[in-house]
matplotlib code that plots the C-alpha trace (Angstrom):
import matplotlib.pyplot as plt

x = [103.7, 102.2, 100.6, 99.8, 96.6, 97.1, 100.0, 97.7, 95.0, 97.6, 99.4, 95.4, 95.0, 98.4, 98.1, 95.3, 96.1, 99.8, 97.2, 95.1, 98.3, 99.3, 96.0, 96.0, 99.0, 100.4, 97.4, 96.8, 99.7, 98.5, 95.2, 96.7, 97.3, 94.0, 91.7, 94.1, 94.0, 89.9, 90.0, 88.3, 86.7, 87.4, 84.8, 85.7, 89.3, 88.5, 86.5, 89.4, 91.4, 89.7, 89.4, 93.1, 95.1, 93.2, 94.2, 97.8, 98.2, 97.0, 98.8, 102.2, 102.3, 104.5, 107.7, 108.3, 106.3, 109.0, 111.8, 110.1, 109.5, 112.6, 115.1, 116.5, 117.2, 119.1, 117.1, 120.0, 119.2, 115.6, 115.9, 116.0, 114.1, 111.3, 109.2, 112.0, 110.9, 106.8, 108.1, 109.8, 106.9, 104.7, 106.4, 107.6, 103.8, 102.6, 105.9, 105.3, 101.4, 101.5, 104.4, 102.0, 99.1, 100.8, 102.4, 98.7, 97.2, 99.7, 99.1, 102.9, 103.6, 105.7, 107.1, 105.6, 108.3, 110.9, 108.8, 108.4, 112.0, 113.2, 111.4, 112.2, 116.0, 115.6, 113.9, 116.9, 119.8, 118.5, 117.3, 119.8, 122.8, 123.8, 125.0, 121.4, 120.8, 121.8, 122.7, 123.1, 119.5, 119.3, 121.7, 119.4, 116.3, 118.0, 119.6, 115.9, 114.6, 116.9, 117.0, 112.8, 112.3, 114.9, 113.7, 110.1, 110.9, 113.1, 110.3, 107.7, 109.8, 110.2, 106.1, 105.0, 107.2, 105.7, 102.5, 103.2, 105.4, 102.2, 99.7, 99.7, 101.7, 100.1, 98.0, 94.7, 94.9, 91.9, 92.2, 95.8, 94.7, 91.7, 94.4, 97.4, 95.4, 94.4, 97.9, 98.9, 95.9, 97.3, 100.8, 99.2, 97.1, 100.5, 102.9, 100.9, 99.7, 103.3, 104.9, 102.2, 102.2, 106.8, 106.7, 103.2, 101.7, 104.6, 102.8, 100.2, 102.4, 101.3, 103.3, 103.1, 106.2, 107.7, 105.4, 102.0, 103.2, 103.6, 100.5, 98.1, 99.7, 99.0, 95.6, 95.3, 96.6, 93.9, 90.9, 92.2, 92.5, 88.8, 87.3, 89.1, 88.3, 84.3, 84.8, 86.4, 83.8, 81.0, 82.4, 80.6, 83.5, 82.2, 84.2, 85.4, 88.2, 88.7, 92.4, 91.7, 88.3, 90.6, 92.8, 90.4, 88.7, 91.8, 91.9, 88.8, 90.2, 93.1, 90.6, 89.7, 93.2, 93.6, 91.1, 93.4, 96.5, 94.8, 94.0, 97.7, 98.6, 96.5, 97.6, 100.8, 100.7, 98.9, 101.7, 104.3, 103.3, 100.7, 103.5, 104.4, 101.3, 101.1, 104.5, 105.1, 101.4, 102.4, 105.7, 103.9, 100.9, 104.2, 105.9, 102.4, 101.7, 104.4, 106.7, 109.7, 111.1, 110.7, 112.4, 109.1, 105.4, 102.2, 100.2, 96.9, 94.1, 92.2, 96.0, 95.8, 91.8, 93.1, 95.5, 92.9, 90.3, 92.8, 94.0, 90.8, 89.1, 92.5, 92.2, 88.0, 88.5, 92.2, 93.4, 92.1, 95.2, 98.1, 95.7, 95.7, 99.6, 100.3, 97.9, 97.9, 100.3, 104.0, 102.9, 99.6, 98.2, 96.4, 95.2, 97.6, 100.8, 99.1, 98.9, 102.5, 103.4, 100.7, 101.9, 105.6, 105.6, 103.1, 105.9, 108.5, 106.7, 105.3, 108.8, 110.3, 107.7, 108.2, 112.6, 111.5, 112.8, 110.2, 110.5, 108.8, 105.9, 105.5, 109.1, 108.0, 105.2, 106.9, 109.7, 106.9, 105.5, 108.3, 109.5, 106.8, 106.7, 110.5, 109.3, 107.3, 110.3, 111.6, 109.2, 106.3, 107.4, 106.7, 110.0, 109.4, 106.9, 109.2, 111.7, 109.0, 108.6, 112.4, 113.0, 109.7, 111.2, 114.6, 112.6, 111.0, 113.6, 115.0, 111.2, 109.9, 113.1, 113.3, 109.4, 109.8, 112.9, 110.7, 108.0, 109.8, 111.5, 107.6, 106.3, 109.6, 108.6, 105.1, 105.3, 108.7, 108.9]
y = [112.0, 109.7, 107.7, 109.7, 108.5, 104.9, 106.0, 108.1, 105.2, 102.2, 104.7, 104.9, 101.2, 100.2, 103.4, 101.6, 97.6, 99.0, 101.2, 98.4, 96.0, 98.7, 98.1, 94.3, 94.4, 97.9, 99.2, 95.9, 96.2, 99.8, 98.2, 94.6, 95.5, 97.4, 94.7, 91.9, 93.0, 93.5, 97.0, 97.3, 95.5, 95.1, 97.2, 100.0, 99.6, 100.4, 103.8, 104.8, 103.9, 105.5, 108.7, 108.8, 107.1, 110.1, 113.1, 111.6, 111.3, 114.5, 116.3, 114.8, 112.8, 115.7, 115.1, 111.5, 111.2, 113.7, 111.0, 107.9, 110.2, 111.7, 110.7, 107.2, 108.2, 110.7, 113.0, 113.2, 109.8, 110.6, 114.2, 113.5, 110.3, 110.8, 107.7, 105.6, 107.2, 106.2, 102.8, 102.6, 104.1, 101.9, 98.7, 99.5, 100.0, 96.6, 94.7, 95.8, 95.5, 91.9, 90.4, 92.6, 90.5, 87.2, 88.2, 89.4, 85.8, 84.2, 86.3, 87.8, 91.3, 92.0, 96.1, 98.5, 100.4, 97.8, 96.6, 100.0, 100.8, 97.9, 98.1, 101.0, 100.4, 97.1, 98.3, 101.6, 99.2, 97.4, 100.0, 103.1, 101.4, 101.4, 104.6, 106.3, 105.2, 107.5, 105.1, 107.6, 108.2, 104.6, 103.9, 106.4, 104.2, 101.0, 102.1, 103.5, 99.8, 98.7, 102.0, 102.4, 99.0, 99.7, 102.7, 101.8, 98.4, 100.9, 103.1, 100.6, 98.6, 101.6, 102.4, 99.1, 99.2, 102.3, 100.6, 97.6, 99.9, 102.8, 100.4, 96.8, 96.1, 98.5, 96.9, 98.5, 98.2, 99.9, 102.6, 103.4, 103.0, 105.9, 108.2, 107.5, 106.4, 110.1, 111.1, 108.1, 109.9, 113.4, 112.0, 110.5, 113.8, 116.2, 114.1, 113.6, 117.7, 118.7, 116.4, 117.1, 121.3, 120.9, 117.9, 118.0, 121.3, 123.0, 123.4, 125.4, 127.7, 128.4, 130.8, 129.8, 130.6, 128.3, 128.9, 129.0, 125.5, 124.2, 126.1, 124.2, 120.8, 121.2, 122.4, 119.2, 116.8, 118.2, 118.2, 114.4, 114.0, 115.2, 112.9, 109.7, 110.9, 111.3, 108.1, 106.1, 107.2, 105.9, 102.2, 100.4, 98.6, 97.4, 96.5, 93.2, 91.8, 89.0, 89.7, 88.6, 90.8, 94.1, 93.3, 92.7, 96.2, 97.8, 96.9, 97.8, 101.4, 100.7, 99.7, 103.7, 104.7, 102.6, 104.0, 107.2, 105.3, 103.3, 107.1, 108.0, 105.4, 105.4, 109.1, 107.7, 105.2, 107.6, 110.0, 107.9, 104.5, 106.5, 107.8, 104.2, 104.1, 107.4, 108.8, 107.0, 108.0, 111.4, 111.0, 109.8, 112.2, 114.8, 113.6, 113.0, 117.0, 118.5, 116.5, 116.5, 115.6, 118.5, 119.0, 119.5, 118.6, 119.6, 116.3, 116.3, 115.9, 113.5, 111.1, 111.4, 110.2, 107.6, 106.5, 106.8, 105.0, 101.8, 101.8, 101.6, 98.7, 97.0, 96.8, 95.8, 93.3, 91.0, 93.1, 89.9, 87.3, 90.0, 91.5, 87.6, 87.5, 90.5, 91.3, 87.7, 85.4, 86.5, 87.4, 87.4, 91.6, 93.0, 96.4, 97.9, 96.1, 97.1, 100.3, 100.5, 99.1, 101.4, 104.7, 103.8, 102.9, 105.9, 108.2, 106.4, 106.8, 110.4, 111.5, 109.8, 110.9, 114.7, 114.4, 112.7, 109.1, 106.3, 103.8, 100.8, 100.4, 97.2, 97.3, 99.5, 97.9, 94.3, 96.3, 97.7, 94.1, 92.4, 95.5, 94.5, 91.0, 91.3, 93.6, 90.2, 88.1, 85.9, 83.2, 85.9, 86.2, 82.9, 83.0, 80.8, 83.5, 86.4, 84.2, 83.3, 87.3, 88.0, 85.7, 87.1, 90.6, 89.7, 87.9, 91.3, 93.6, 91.3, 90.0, 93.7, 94.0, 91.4, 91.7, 95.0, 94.3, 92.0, 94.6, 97.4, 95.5, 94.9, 98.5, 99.3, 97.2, 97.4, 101.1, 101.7, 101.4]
z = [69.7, 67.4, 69.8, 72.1, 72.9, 73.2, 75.9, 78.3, 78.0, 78.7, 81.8, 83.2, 82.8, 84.6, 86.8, 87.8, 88.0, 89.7, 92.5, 93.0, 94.0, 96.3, 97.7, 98.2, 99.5, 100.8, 102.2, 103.8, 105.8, 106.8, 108.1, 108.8, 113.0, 113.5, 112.1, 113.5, 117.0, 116.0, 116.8, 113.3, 111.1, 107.6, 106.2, 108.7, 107.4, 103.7, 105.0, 106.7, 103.8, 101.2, 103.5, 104.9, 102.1, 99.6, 102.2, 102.4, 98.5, 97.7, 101.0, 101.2, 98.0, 95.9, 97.3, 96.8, 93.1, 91.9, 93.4, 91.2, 88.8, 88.1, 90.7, 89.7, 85.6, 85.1, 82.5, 79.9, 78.6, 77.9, 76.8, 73.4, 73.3, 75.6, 74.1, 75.6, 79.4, 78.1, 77.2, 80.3, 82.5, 81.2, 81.4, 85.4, 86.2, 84.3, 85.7, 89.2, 89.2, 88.0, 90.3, 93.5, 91.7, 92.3, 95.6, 96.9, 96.0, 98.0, 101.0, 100.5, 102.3, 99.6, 99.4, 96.1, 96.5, 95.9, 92.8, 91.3, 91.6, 91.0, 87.5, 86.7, 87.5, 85.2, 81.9, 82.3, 82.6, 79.7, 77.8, 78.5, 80.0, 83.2, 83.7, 82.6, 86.4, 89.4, 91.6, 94.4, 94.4, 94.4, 97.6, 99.8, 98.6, 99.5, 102.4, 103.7, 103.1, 106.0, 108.2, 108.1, 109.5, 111.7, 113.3, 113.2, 115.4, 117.9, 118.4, 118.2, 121.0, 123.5, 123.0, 123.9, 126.6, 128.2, 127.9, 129.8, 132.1, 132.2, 132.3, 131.7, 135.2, 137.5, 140.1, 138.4, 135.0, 133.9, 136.1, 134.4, 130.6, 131.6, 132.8, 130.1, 127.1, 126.4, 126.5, 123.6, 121.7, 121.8, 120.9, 118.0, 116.9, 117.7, 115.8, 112.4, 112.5, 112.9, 110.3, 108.4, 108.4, 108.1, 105.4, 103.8, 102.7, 101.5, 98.4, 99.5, 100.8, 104.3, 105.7, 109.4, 111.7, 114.4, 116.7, 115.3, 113.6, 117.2, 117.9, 115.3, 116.2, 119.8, 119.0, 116.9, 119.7, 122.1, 119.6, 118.7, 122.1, 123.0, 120.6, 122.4, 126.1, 124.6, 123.0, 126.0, 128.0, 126.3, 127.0, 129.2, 131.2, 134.2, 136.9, 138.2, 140.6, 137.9, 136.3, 132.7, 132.3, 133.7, 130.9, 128.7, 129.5, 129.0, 125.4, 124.9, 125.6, 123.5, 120.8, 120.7, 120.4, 117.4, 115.1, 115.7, 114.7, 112.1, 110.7, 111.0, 109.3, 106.2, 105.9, 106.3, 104.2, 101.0, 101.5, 100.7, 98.4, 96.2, 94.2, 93.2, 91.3, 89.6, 89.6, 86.3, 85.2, 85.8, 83.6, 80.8, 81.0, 81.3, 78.1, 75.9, 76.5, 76.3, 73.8, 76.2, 79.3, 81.3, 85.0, 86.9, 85.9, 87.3, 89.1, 87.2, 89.9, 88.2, 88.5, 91.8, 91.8, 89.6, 92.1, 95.3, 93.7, 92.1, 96.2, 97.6, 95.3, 95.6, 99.5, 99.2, 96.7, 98.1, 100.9, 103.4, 102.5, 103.5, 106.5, 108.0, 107.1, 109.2, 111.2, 112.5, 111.2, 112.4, 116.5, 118.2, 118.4, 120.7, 120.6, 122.9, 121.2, 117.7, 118.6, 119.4, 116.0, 114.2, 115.5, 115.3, 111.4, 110.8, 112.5, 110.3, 106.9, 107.3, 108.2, 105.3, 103.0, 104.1, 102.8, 99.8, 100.4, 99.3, 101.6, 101.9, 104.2, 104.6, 105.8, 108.4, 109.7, 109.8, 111.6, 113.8, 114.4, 114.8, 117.8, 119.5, 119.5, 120.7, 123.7, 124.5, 123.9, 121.2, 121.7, 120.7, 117.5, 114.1, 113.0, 109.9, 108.8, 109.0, 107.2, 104.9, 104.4, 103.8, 101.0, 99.3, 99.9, 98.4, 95.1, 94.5, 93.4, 90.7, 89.8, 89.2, 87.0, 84.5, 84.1, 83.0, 80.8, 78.7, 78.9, 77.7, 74.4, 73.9, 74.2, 72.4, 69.6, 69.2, 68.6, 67.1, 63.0]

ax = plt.figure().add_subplot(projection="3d")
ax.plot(x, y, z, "-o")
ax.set_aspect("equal")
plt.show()
């Protein structure tokens, strides 16, 4: 291709700015309950970030980078115009990364997944017609929008409740959370070693059965749950008849357990939204070596590093405005109820991310948030900032696409004769 070079450099650049909105914004809301409830701090959250959202991308990522990829066009409009996919590409990322830009300086928990998608369905529509979409592939992705949330406040509704039920109502508090704690720890380890051996390594083709799958998860779930029983026991909790210093002992306990969820979660998270960012890289840097629009494409590691290090500076740099938004803006978190919402969306998105389907996070956690707060009653919850985040969730889709409409008549231009 004749311009071959400029196209790899501007995919980098966007592949970049579109990564580092993911990590104002997205990655925020991965980090938003752990550093709301104060469980960590921010500079603790972008460690864990950079470690777990990294492991997640390069894990579990495949699956859904094929689906922006090569899911929502259908490849017979591109096959013999593959600048039109660059063009395309190219505008999606820029469309997307900007309107994140703007949505992350406002403090907006707005979903990558919905502006990726949304751009991409735009600048095909305008460029390809509608039917160069297949809006099948595009149902399951909406549909998982409403479902993920969903599921994520169901579960994270029926965890919180088996706290309060475990541990918050019994007559010693403290006592309860040193006995069931441990247990929420190994749940936590279990879940994200089995979802992640079934959904995430298929690629390296480990050829475990059944039963040594359940094996290593188990395994994992007890070494996890080690760590927390060594950690837990290095608190210095002294005891007291006073009610409100019990309870505030026992999130101190819960404060351990959510370094473990905040882990799940950033794993989580990487799995699934990475792709946003350099799924279209990955089509371009597909297209400029090979000529064509092939069916399948090798990831180029230094894509995924790309994508990694954009998420990372993105969540250092404005992460803070969307953290206070969720973290403490819609219902006041505690460790124990972020805990609840934490490993209930981290559940949701891994699983997701193993079939393929890239659903929004920040969905999930608001989902997660907003089951919890309900397990507290209405009252719990600031209505006018969940309504607040709707209407900037329903501005996104059509914002990502007419950005990248204008976008792609740009490109279009500016490197067609």
């Amino acid at each position: 291709m004749d311009y071959g070079t400029w196209y790899l450099i501007l995919a980098a650049a966007f592949g970049l700015f579109m990564a580092w909105g993911i990590g104002a914004n997205d990655v925020a809301n991965a980090m938003a309950t752990s550093v709301g409830a104060r469980a960590l701090t921010i500079k603790q959250a972008i460690v864990v970030a950079a470690v777990f959202e990294f492991a997640g991308a390069y894990l579990a990522g495949g699956q859904v980078t094929s689906t922006i990829r090569k899911g929502i066009i259908s490849e017979e409009y591109v096959i013999n115009a593959p600048e039109l996919l660059v063009f395309g590409m190219l505008s999606a990322l820029l469309a997307a990364a900007i309107w994140l830009a703007i949505a992350s300086r406002k403090g907006w928990p707005v979903s990558t997944t919905h502006s990726i998608v949304g751009a991409i369905v735009g600048f095909a529509v305008a460029g390809m017609g509608v039917a160069s979409v297949q809006w099948a592939e595009v149902g399951k992705i909406a549909a998982s929008w409403v479902v993920s949330p969903l599921m994520s406040g169901f579960i994270a509704f029926f965890l919180f409740q088996s706290v309060q039920k475990l541990i918050l109502r019994k007559d010693d508090p403290l006592q309860s959370a040193r006995r069931y704690v441990p247990i929420y720890i190994f749940v936590v380890g279990f879940v994200m070693a089995l979802v992640t051996i079934f959904k995430g390594l298929t690629h390296l083709d480990l050829e475990l059965t059944l039963l040594q799958s359940y094996g290593v998860a188990v395994l994992t779930g007890l070494a996890t749950m080690t760590i927390g029983i060594v950690l837990i026991s290095r608190l210095k909790l002294p005891e007291s008849d006073d009610e409100e210093f019990r309870f505030r002992n026992v999130e101190r306990i819960f404060g351990v357990l959510m370094i473990f969820t905040a882990c799940g979660m950033a794993f989580a998270h990487g799995s699934n939204d990475v792709a946003n960012a350099i799924g279209p890289v990955a089509a371009v840097v597909s297209v400029v070596s090979t000529g064509a629009v092939t069916a399948k494409s090798a990831l180029p590691n230094w894509v995924l590093l790309l994508g990694a290090t954009g998420i990372v500076l993105g969540l250092a740099t404005y992460g803070f405005k969307v953290i206070r938004t969720v973290g403490k803006k819609i219902t006041e978190l505690t460790p124990s109820r972020g805990f609840a919402a934490e490993l209930a969306a981290a559940t949701t998105v891994v699983i997701a991310s193993g079939t393929g389907i890239p659903i929004s996070t920040t969905h999930t956690l608001v989902g997660a948030v907003l089951g919890v707060g309900f397990a507290r009653g209405m009252e719990a919850i600031n209505l006018r900032v969940v309504g607040n985040i709707f209407l900037s969730w329903i501005v996104t889709l059509p914002a990502g696409g007419i950005l990248a409409i204008i976008l792609f008549f740009f490109f279009k231009g500016l490197f067609l004769p």
